[in-house]
C-alpha positions, -999 to 999 in steps of 0.1 A, spaced: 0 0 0 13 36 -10 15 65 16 -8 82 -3 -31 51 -1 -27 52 33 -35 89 37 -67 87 21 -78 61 42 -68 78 69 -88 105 58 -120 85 52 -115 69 90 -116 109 106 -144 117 83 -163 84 96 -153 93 132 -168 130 128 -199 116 111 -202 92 143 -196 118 166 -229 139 152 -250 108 148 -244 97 183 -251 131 199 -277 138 176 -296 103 188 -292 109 227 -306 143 218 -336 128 203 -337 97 232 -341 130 256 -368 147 234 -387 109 234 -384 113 269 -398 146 276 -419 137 249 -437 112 270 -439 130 304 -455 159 282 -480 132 271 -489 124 303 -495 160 315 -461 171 324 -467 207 316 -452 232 298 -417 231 313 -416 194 297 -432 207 267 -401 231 260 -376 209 273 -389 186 248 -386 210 220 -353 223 232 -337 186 226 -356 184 195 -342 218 186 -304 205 197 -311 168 178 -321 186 145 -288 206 147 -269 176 152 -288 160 124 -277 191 99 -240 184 115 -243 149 109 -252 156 71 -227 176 62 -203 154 81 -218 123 58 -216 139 29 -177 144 39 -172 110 44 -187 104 10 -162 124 -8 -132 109 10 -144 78 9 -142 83 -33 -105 88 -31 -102 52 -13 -96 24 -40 -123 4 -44 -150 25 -29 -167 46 -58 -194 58 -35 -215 57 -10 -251 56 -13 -255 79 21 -290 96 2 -314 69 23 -295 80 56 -293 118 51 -331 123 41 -339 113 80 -325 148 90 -362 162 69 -386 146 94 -371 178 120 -387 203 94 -423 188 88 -448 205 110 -452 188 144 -491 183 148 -497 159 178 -474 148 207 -483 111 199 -473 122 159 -439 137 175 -432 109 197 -438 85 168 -414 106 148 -386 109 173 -386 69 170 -385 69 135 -356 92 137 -338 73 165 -339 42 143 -324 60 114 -294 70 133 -293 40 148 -290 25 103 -263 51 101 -244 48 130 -243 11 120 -234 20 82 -205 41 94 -189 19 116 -187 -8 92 -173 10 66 -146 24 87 -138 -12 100 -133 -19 69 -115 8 59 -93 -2 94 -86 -35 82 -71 -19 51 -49 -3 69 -33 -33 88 -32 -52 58 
């Protein structure tokens, strides 16, 4: 393997960890909002109302990180040998369901599941590739 080889993978391995990093904040932000979600349900009031919002609010900007940090890893990954690209489009549309206009709690809650499993696909998508691209490495 060349060191430019090398370097690339590198490359695509800190682009994965940063995409990581934003999916995994972005899904305890949205375990919180699920959370708050539910004591709202049950008549918490309007402190769990905003609380619920607020993590909503910090889960969608971790989402937007997350996407731009995808898309990232998508480009480096290109410059790895044997990875022309990654089809990241079904795991970067999650990040809309934060803009769709939030009728019910139940609607919300059922949402913030949705969006927790998506992460979850991601998270899981990332990690292989960048065991992969680890393995490469080694040799």
């Amino acid at each position: 393997m060349t060191e430019i080889e090398i370097k690339e993978i590198r490359e695509a391995i800190s682009a994965a960890d940063d995409a990581l990093t934003h999916l995994r904040s972005a899904r305890r932000y949205l375990d919180s909002a699920g959370n708050w979600g539910l004591l709202d349900m049950f008549g918490g009031g309007l402190i769990s109302g905003l609380m619920k919002h607020s993590k909503m609010g910090d889960a969608e900007r971790e989402i937007d990180n997350a996407r731009y940090a995808l898309q990232r890893f998508s480009k480096e990954l290109r410059d790895v040998s044997g990875y022309s690209s990654i089809h990241i489009n079904e795991f970067l549309t999650f990040a809309d369901f934060f803009f769709d206009g939030f009728v019910a709690d139940i609607l919300v809650q059922s949402k913030i599941g949705d969006g927790k499993r998506q992460c979850d696909d991601a998270i899981r998508q990332v990690e292989s590739i960048k065991m992969e691209l680890q393995d490469r490495l080694r040799g």
